[in-house]
N, C-alpha and C positions, 0 to 999 in steps of 0.2 A: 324582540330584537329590532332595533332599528335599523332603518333603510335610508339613504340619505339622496337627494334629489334636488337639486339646484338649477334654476332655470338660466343662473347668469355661468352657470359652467356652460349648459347643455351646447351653449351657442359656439363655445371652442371648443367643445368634443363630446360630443354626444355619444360615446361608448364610455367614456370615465366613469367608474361607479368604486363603491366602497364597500367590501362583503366582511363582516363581522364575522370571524371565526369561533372568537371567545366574548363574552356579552356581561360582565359581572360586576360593572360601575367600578371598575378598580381605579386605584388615586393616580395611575398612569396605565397608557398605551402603547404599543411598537406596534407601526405601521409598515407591513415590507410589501416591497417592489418587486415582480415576478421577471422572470427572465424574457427575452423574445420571445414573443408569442404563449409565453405562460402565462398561470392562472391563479387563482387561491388554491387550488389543489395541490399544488406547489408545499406550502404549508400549512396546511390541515395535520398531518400526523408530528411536526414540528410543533405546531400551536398546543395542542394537547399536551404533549411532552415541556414541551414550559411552563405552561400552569401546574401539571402535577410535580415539574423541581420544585418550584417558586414556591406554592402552599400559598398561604395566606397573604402572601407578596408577590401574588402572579399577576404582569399587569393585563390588558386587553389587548388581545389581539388585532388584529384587522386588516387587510391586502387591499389595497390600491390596483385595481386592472382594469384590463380594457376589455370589452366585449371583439371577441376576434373577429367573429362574424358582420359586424358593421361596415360600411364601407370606409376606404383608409384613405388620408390627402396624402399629398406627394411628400417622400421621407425625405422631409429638406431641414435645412434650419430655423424655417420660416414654423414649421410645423413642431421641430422640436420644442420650442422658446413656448409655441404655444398648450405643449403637454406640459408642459415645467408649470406653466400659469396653472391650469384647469387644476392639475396637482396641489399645488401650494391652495388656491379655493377651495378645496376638497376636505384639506384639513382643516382647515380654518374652526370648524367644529370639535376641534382636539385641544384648540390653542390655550384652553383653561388647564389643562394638564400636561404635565411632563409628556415631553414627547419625545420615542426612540425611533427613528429612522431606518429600516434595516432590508437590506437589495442583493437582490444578486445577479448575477453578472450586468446586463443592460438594467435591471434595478437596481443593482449597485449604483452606477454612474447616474441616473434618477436621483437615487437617494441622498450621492453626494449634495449634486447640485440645488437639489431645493434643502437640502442644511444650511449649505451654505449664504444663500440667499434670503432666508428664514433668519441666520445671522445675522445678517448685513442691515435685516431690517427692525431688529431687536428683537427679534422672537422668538423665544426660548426654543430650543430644539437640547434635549438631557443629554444625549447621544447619538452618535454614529453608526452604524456596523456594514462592513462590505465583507459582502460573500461571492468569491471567483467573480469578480468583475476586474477588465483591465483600468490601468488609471489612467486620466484625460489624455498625459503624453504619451499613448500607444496606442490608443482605440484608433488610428486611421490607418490600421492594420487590417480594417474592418473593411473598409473600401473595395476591396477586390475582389470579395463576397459579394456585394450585390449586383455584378455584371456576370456573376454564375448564373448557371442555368440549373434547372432542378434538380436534377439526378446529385451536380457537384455539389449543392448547399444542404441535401438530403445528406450525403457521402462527409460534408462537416460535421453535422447535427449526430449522424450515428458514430464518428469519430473520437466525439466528446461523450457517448455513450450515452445521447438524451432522448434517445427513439426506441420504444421494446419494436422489437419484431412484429407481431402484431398489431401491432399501430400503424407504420410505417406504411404497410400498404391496404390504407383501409381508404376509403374514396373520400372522408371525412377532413382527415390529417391533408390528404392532397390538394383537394381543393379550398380548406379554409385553412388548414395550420400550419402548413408551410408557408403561404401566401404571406400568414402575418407575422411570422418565423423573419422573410423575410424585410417586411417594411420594416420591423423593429431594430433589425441588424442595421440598415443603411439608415437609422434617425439616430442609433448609438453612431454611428461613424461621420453621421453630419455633426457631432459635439468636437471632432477634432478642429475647427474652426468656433469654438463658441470660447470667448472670454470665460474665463476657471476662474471661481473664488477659491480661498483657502478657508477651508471650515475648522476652527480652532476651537476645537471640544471635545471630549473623551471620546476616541475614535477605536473600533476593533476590527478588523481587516482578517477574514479566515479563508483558506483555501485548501483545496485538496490534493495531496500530494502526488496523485496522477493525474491533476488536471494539465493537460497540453497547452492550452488556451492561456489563460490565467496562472500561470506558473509561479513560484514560491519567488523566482526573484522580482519577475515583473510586479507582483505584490505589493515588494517591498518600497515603491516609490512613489506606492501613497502616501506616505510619510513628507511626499514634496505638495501634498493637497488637504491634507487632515493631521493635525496631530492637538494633544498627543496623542502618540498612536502605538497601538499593540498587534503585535500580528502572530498567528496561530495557525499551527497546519492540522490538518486531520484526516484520515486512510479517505478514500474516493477520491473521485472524476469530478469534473466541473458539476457533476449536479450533486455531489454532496447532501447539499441542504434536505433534500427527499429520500436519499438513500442513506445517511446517517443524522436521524432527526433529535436521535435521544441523548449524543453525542453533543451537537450542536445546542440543542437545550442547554445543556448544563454549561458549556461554553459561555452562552449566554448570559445565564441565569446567574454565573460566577461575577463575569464585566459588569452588569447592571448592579451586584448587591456592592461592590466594590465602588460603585459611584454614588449609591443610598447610602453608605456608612459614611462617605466623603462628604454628602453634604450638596454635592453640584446639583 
């Protein structure tokens, strides 16, 4: 399995790394974006659950994250612009294959944007997909979250249903996973001031129908930043993606052979 390690990343972010979930030389890859302060464990039982829809046309998996435990620069937009960069460097080792882009909530908004800018610059990107992330016109809903104090952004996180109980107060989660919980919330809400491309490519947008956050109509105006665009609901909360994986698989697995038979 490979490991990938770049020295002209390292110098604008030295926690960006690329964890191979699935490793099988396939003729394409989807790359997702983990949510605030998530991880590849995110989709580990998603990844799996892809490959066995897919069969013989399962592409490779792979997760984009950051080491949480690193130290963090200030979540501005100076900082965001510079994860966008280190990201798009990252894959640059993908660029020979189709590539699907696929995030959720604060990896959603990631994933848009380096599509879109992968666009712009002729780089093939196959696909889209947003999982419970708001679109660019509402993340600065985000803002008011990062002038909470811990107990209130703990009191979000368990809102959204993305802390078990025993997590939540383990000395772990406290002092490293909130922390980056929260830097990643206030660099999604520093994108409310960042110039949006519009990413014009097969686009799928899913959310869950009790997610509070990302809610079914807020969704829907991704369709003013991606199209074309399909949008799909499915039973859970904003974390969805880990609590119905096998679900989401075929979800997927459906958009993606719908674009292989197309041609794109």
């Amino acid at each position: 399995m490979m490991h990938l390690d770049f020295n002209e990343v390292a110098q604008v972010d030295t926690a960006l790394h690329v964890r191979h979930l699935t490793d099988t030389a396939s003729k394409s890859v989807v790359v997702c974006l983990p949510s605030a302060g998530g991880s590849a464990m995110q989709f580990k039982s998603f990844a799996h659950c892809l490959h066995d829809t897919c069969a013989q046309d399962a592409p490779d998996v792979v997760v984009l994250e950051r080491r949480v435990d690193k130290m963090r620069p200030p979540a501005n937009l100076e900082t965001l612009n510079s994860r966008i960069s280190a990201s798009k460097a990252l894959l640059e080792v993908h660029s020979r294959r189709p590539l699907v882009l696929l995030g959720h909530s604060f990896g959603g908004y990631l994933a848009h944007q380096i599509a879109a800018e992968f666009a712009s610059e002729r780089r093939q990107v196959s696909a889209l997909i947003i999982l419970g992330s708001l679109p660019p016109s509402r993340i600065d809903v985000l803002k008011s979250f990062c002038a909470e104090d811990d107990e209130a952004l703990l009191n979000l996180v368990q809102d959204l249903n993305g802390v078990p109980e025993v997590v939540k107060n383990s000395d772990l989660f406290q002092r490293v996973y909130l922390p980056a919980i929260r830097h990643e919330l206030c660099l999604f809400a520093a994108g409310s001031v960042r110039p949006n491309r519009k990413f014009s490519g097969p686009s799928l947008v899913v959310g869950g129908t009790r997610d509070t956050l990302a809610t079914t109509d807020l969704l829907q105006e991704w369709s003013q930043w991606a199209a074309p665009l399909r949008q799909v609901s499915v039973p859970g909360d904003h974390f969805f993606p880990s609590g119905a994986p096998g679900i989401l698989a075929k979800i997927v697995a459906g958009f993606l052979n719908e674009i292989r038979l197309s041609g794109r």
